[in-house]
C-alpha positions in Angstrom: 0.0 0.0 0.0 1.3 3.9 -0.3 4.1 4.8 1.4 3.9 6.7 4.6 6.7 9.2 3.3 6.5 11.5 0.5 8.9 10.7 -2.5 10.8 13.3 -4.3 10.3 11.6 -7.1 7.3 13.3 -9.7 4.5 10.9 -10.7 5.1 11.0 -14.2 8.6 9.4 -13.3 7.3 6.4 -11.8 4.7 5.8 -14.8 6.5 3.3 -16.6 6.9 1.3 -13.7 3.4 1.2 -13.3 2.2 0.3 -16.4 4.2 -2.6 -16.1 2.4 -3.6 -13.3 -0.9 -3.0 -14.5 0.3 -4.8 -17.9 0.7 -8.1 -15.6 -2.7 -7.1 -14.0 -4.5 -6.8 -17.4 -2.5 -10.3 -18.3 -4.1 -12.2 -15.1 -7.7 -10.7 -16.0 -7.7 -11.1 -19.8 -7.2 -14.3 -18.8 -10.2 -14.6 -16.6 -11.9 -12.4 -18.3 -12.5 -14.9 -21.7 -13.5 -17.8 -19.4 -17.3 -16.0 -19.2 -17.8 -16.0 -23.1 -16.1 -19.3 -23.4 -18.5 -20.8 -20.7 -21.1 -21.2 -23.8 -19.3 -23.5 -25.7 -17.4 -25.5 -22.7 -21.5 -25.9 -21.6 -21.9 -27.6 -24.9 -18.7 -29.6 -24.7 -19.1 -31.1 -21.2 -22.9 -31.1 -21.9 -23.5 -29.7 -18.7 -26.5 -27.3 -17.2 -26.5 -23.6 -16.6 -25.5 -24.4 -12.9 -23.1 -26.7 -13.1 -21.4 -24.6 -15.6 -21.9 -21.6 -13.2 -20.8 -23.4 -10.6 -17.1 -23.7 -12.6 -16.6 -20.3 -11.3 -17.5 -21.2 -7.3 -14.3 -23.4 -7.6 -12.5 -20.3 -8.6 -13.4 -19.0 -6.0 -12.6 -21.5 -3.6 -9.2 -21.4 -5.2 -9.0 -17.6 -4.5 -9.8 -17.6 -1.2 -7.6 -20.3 -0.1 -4.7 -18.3 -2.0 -5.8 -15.0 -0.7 -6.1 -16.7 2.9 -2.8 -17.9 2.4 -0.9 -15.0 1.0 0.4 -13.4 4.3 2.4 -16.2 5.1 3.2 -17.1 1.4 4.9 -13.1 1.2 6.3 -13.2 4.1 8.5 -15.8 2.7 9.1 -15.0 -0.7 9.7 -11.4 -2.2 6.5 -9.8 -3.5 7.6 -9.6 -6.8 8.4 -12.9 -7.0 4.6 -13.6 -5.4 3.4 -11.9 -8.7 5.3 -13.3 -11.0 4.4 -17.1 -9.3 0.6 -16.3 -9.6 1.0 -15.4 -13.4 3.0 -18.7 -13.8 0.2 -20.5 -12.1 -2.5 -19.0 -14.5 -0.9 -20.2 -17.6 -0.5 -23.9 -15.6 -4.3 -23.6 -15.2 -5.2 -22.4 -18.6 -3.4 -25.4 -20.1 -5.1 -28.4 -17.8 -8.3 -26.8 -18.7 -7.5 -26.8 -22.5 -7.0 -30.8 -21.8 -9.7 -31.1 -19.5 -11.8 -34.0 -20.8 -14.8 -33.5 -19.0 -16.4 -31.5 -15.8 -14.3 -33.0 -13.1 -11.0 -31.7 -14.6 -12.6 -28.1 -15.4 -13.7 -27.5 -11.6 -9.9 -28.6 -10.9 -8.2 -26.1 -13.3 -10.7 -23.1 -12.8 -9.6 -23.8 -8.6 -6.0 -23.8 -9.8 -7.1 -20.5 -11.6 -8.3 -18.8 -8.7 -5.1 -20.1 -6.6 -3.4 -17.5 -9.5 -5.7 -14.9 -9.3 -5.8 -14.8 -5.1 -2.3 -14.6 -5.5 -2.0 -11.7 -7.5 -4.1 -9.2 -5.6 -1.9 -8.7 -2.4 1.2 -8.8 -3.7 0.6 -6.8 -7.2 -0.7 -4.0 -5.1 1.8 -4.4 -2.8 4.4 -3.9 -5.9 2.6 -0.8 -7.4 2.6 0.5 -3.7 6.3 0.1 -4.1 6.5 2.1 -7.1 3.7 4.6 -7.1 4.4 8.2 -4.5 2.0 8.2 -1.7 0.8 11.3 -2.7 -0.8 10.5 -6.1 -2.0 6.7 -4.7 -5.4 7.3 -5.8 -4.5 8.0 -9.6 -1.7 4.8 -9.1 -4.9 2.8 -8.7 -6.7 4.3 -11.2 -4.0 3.2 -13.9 -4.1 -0.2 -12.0 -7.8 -0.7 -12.6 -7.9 -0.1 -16.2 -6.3 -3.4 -16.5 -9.8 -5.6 -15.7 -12.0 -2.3 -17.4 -9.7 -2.9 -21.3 -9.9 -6.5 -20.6 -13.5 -6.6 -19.7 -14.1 -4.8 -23.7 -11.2 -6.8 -25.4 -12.1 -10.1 -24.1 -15.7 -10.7 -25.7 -14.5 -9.8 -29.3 -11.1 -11.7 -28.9 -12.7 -14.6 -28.3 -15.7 -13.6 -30.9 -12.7 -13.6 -33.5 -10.6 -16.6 -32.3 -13.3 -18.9 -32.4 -13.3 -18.6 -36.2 -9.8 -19.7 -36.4 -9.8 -22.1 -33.6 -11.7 -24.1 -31.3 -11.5 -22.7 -27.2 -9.2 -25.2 -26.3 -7.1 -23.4 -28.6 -7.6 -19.7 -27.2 -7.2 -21.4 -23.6 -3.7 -23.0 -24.8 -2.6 -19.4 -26.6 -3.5 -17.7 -23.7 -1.2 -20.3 -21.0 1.7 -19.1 -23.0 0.7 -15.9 -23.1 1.4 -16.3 -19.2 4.4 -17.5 -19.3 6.0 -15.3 -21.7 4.9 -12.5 -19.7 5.9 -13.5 -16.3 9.2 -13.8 -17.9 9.6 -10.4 -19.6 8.2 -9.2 -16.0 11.3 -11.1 -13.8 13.6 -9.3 -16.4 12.2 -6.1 -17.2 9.7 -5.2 -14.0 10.6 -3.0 -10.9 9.8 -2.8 -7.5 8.2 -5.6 -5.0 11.5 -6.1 -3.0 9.9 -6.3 -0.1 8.3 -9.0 2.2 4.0 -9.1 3.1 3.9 -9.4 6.7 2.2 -12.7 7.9 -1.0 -13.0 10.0 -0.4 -14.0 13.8 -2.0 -14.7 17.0 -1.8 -10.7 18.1 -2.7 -9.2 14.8 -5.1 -10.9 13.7 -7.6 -11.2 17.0 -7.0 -7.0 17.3 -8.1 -6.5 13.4 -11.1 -8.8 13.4 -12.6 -6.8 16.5 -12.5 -3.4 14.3 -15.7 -3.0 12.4 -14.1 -1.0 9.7 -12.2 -5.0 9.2 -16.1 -6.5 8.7 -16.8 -3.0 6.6 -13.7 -3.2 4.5 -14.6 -6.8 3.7 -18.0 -6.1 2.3 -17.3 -4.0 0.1 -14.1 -5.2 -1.1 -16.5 -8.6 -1.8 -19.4 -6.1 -3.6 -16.5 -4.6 -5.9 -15.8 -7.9 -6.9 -18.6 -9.6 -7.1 -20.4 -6.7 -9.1 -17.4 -6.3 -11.3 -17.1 -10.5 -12.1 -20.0 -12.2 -10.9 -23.0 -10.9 -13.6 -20.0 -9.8 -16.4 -19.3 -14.1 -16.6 -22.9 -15.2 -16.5 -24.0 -12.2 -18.9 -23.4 -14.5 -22.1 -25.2 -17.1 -20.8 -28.0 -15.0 -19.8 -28.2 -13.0 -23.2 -28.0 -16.3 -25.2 -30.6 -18.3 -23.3 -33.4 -16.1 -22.2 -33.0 -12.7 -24.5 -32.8 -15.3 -27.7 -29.4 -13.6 -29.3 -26.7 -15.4 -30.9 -23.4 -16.1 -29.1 -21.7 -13.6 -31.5 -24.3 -10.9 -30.9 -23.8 -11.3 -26.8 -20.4 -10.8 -27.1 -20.3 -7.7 -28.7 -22.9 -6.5 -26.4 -21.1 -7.7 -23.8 -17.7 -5.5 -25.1 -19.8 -2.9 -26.3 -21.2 -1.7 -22.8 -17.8 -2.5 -21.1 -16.5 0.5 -23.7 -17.0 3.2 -20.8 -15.7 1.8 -17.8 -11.6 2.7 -18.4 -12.8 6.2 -18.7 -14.8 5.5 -15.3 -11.7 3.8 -13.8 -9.6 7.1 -14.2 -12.7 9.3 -13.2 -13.0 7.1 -10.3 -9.0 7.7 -9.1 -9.7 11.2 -9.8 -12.8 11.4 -7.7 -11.2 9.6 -4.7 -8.7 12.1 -4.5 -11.0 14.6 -4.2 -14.8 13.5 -2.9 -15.5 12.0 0.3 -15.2 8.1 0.1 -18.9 7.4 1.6 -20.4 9.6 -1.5 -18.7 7.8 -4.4 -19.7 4.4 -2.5 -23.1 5.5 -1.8 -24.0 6.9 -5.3 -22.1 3.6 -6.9 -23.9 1.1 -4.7 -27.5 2.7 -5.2 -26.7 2.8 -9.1 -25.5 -1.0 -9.4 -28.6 -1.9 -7.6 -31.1 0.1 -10.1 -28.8 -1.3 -13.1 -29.1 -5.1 -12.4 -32.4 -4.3 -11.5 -32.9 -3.3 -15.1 -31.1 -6.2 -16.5 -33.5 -8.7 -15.0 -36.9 -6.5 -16.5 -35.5 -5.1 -19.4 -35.3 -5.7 -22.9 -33.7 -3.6 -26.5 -32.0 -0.5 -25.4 -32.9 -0.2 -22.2 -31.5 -3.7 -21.0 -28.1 -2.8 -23.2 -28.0 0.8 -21.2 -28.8 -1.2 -17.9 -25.6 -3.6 -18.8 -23.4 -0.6 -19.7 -24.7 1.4 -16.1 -24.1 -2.5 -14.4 -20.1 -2.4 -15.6 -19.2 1.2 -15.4 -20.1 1.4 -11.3 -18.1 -1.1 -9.8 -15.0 0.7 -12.3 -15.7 4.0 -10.0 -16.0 2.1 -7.1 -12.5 0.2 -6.8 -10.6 3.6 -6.5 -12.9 4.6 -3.4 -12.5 1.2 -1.6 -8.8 0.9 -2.3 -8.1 3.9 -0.5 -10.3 3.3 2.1 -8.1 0.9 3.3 -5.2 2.9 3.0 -7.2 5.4 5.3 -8.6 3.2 7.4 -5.7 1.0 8.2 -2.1 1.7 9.0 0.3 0.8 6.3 1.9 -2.8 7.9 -1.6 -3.5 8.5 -3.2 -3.0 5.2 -1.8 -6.3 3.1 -3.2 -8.1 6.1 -6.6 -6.5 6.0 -6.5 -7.6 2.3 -5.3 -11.1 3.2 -7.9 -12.0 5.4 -11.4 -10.2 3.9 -10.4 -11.6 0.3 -10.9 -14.8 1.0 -14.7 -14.5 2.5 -15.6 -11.7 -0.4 -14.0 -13.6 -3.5 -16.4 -16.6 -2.5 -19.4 -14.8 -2.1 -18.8 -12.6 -5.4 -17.7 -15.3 -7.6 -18.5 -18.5 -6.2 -22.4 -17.5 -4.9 -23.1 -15.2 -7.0 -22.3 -16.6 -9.9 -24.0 -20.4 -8.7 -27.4 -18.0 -7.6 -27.8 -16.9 -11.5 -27.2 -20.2 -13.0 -29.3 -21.8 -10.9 -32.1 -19.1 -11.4 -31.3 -19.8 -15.4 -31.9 -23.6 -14.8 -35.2 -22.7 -13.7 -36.1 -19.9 -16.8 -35.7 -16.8 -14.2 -32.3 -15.7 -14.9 -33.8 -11.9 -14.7 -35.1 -12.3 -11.5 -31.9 -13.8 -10.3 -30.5 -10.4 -11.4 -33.0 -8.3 -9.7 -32.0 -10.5 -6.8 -28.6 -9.7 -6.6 -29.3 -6.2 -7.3 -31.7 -5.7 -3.9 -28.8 -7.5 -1.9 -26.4 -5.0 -2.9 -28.5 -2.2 -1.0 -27.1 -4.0 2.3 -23.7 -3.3 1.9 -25.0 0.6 2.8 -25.3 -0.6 6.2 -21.7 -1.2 6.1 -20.4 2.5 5.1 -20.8 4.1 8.8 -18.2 1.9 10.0 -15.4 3.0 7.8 -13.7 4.6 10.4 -10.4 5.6 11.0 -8.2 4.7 14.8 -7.0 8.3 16.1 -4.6 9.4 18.3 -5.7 8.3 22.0 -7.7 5.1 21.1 -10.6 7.5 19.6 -12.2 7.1 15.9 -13.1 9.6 13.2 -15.2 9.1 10.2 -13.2 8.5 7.0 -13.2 11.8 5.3 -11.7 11.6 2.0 
């Protein structure tokens, strides 16, 4: 996380640096991000149902959370840089087992292995652009950082639109495990910063963080960010397919189309958190994600493809707001730990329940009311905002106020 000090050093300086970084983050979430269009055909191939097929992405979860459980300890042994680069390594072992996978049982185990990658990633790729990025201009850092998933989220669809009529998607899953590999290479030559350790949980820190209800706060909406950003983008295909009647080409470039907004959002987020109170951004993002999957379950023609583009620009402006919560909320030895331990429960609600909820409302002909469903459950995590609060000096709290 930032640095407590203030570098000499002007941002424009450290940008290469950072792109780097956010060119390994795009690499881990291009990678995810072409598992939700390429859930159609791998539902044909393993001839399964809508939840089963769902339900590939609850073991990505699992595998997520166990990393992300697991990542103190994990960095506290091995350099953080050397974290990342292991997690991109890991993808591209994944990707291949489930280019080979001959039927359901081996998917579930390659899409776990997956999310062992992806849980990873998080801790120690932020701790890396921490390393890199001045304190001062942390919230545009992030900003650059999120517009990996935002460009992946648009590319992704029509890559996969366009590969498929060239090879089948045991092929794109293949070109994309060496895609993995090549890049964690160039990253171990060419990359900078991540030198340093994570600090692992232990008996003192851990029972003092759980009893702060910022830690409970923090981990709801760290799981809402995720799960609004993941959990309806990979059912969204099967959704658009199967109950709005389009064609697996047409869902795609919906799919990429209304995903076309949300780098811009990404920056105006990191530009916003900077500036606005952090409660206002998360109340006027949460309140609009609810209304938008809303209007994906109920609507239909332009209003459902506005609802979708709405759905994947808010959880864009959100990240930049959460992300430096934490850095507000927490102290900086504390804040790869905070994101250590509320991963784990958030990942697996946002991609493993979520996810499994839809597909299982699909099975059943009501995958718009599964949306709607989702969409009144992310009015709770309001409740959570009064407790992002800050320790002061002399045991007392204040409010978070920017």
């Amino acid at each position: 996380m930032p640095r407590s000090h203030t570098s000499a050093v002007g941002f424009r300086s450290t940008l290469p640096w950072i792109f780097i970084i956010t060119a390994m983050y795009f690499l881990s979430f291009f990678a995810r991000s072409i598992l939700s269009p390429l859930l159609v055909p791998m539902e044909s191939a393993f001839a399964t149902s809508h939840a089963e097929t769902a339900g590939l992405m609850l073991f990505l979860s699992l595998g997520f959370g166990s990393a992300l459980a697991l990542a103190g300890i994990v960095s506290s042994r091995i350099r953080h840089r050397n974290v990342l680069v292991m997690a991109i390594v890991t993808l591209g072992v994944s990707l291949l087992l489930l280019a080979k996978a001959p039927g359901l049982m081996t998917a579930r185990l390659a899409f776990f292995i997956f999310g062992v990658g992806s849980g990873l990633y998080l801790p120690s790729g932020m701790a890396t652009l921490a390393s890199v990025a001045d304190g001062r201009f942390w919230g545009r850092a992030i900003a650059i950082h999120e517009l990996a998933p935002n460009i992946a989220f648009i590319i992704a669809p029509v890559a996969v639109e366009a590969a498929l009529g060239v090879v089948d998607w045991r092929g794109i899953l293949m070109a994309m495990g060496l895609a993995c590999f090549l890049g964690s290479a160039l990253f171990l030559k060419f990359g900078r910063g991540g030198d340093e350790y994570g600090t692992a949980p232990d008996t003192e820190t851990v029972p003092l963080m759980i009893k702060r209800p910022a830690f409970w706060a923090i981990m709801v909406l760290i799981g809402l960010g995720v799960g609004l950003e993941s959990g309806p983008y990979s059912l969204t295909p099967l959704f658009l397919v199967s109950e709005k009647g389009m064609t697996p080409s047409a869902a795609n470039h919906l799919l990429s189309s209304s995903r076309l907004i949300t780098p811009f959002m990404a920056l105006a987020g990191g530009w916003l958190a900077d500036r606005v109170r952090i409660p206002w951004i998360l109340i006027g993002t949460i309140a609009g994600s609810a209304a938008s999957l809303t209007g994906m379950g109920f609507l239909d023609g332009t209003g459902l493809s506005v609802a979708i583009m709405v759905q994947a620009s808010m959880p864009a402006l959100m990240f930049p707001a959460v992300f430096k919560s934490v850095t507000e909320v927490f102290g900086v030895k504390e804040q790869s730990l905070v994101l250590s331990l509320t991963m784990p429960v958030a990942v697996f609600v946002a991609l493993g329940v979520i996810p499994t909820l839809l597909g299982w409302c699909g099975d059943r002909g009501h995958f718009g009311y599964g949306f709607a469903a989702v969409g009144a459950m992310t009015l709770f995590a309001l409740g959570a905002l009064p407790f992002l609060k800050k320790q002061a000096s002399g045991g007392e709290v204040s409010h978070l106020e920017s």
